[in-house]
N, C-alpha and C positions, 0 to 999 in steps of 0.2 A: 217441360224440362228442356234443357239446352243439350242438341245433341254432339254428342266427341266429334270432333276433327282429325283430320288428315291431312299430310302438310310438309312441307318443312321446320326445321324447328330453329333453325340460327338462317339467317343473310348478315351480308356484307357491305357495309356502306364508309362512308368516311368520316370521320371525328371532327376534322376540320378543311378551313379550303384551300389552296394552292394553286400554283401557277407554271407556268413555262412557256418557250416560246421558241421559235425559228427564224430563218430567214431564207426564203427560196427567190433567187433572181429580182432581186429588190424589194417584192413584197415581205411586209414584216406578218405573223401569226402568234400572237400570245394568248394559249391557254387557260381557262382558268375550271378551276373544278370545287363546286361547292357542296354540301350535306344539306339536301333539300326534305321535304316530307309533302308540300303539295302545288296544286298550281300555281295559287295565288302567290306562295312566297318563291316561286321559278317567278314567276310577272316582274315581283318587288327588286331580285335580282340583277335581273337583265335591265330593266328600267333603269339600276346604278351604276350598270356597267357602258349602258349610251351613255349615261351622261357624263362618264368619266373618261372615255373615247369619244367622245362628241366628235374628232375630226377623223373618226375611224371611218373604211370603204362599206365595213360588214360588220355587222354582228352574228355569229350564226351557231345554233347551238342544238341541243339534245337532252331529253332527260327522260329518267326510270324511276317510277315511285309504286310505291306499295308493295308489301312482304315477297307477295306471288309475282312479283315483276312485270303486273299485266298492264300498269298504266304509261304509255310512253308516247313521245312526242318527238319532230325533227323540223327544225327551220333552216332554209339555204340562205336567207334574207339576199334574194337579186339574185345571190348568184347558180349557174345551171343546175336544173331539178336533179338531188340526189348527191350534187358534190361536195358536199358539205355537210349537213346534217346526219345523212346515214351513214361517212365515215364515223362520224363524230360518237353516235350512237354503238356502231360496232366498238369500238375502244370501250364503249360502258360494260356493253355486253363480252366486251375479253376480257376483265376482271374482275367480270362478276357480281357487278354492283346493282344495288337499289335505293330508293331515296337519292339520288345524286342529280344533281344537274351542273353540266360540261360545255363551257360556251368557249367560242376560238375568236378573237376579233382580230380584222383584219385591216391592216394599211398597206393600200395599193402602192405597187412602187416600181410601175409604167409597163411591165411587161407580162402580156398575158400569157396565161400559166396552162393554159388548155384543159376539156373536163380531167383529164388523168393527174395531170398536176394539183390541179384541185384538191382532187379526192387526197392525193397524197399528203398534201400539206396540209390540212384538215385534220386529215389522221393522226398524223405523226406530231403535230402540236397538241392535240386532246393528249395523246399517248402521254407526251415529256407533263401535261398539268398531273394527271391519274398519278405518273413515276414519281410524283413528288409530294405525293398526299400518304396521308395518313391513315390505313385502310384496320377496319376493324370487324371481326366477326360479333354478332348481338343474338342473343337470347331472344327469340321469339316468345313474347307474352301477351293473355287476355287480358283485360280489365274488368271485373265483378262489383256488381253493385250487389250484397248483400244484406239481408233483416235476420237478422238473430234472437233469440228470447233469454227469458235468464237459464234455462234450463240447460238449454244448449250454448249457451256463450263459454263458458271455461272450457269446455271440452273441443270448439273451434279454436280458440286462442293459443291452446297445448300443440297444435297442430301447425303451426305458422312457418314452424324451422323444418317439420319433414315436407311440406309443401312446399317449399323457400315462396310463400307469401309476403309481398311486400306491401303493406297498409297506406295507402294513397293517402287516404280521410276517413273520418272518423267521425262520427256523431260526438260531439264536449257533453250532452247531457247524459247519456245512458250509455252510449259507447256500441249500442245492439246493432246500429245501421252503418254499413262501412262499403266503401274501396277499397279493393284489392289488386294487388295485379300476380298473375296464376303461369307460369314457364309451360310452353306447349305440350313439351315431355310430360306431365305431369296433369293435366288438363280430364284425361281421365279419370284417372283415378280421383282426383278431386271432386269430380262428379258426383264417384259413388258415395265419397264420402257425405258429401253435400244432403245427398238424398238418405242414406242411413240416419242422419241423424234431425230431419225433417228439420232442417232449412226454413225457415217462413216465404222468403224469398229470395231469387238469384235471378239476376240480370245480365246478358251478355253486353257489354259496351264497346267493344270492339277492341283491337288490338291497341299496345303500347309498346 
């Protein structure tokens, strides 16, 4: 059987992406902050955002993905280790966010900024992209693959509104084999129910 969790139960990420930008002693810094969920679409990201700056000096960016905030990443791209990415990442981490990825791109503009400047202008452009996005708290939810029979089918389906179960998919033929997705609050007890009423099967699939 699948056993309960611990956890938090909502994070905070962003709905949509936004921008902002500076200008410190001629160099420009335009922010941009997008609602990411894994590497591969941080790669596809940043991949649009070269090519859309193509004649930019930097790209240099940050990101936090997954519920528990444990996956994270910082690129300075050239410029001196630390001045740029782990600003960048600190701003993630001061509003608390996950799923997000925060990239600053930079055009040089002749006058070098030293690592303190750096760090500041980094910062404080990720900051102005963050202050302009759209920040949303989310429901932490499982994903369940469950088998059902007929005996027990109406008396899980009664149950869908005190669970707030949301039906993902559905078997068309018999309706017995389904997705669900299960609110972390709520994960417990769903268990017990799961198991009171012998289940055929349940599957953990990870979160949504």
């Amino acid at each position: 059987m699948i056993k309960p969790l611990a956890g938090p139960l909502h994070y905070k990420t962003l709905s949509s992406s936004s921008s902002g930008q500076m200008k410190e002693k001629g160099s420009k810094f335009i922010g941009y902050a997008f609602p990411c969920i894994s590497e591969d679409e941080a790669r596809e990201l940043l991949e649009s955002l070269r090519k859309q700056h193509s004649q930019a000096t930097h790209v240099c960016y940050a990101y936090r993905l997954g519920w528990n905030k444990d996956r994270f990443r910082t690129n300075d791209d050239g410029e001196p280790a630390n001045s740029a990415g782990m600003p960048i990442l600190g701003q993630i981490q001061s509003f608390d966010l996950t799923n997000v990825l925060v990239a600053v791109v930079r055009y040089y503009g002749g006058t070098k900024l030293g690592v303190g400047g750096l760090m500041s202008a980094y910062r404080i452009a990720a900051q102005f992209a963050l202050r302009e996005s759209s920040i949303e708290e989310r429901e932490l939810k499982k994903q369940v693959y469950i088998e059902l029979n007929h005996s027990n089918y109406s008396v899980f389906m009664q149950q869908l509104k005190r669970f707030r179960l949301a039906i993902l998919e559905q078997d068309a033929l018999t309706g017995y084999n389904l997705y669900v997705s299960v609110p972390l609050d709520l994960w417990d007890e769903f268990l017990k129910f799961a198991t009171q009423h012998h289940v055929v099967k349940l599957e953990d699939k990870g979160f949504v």
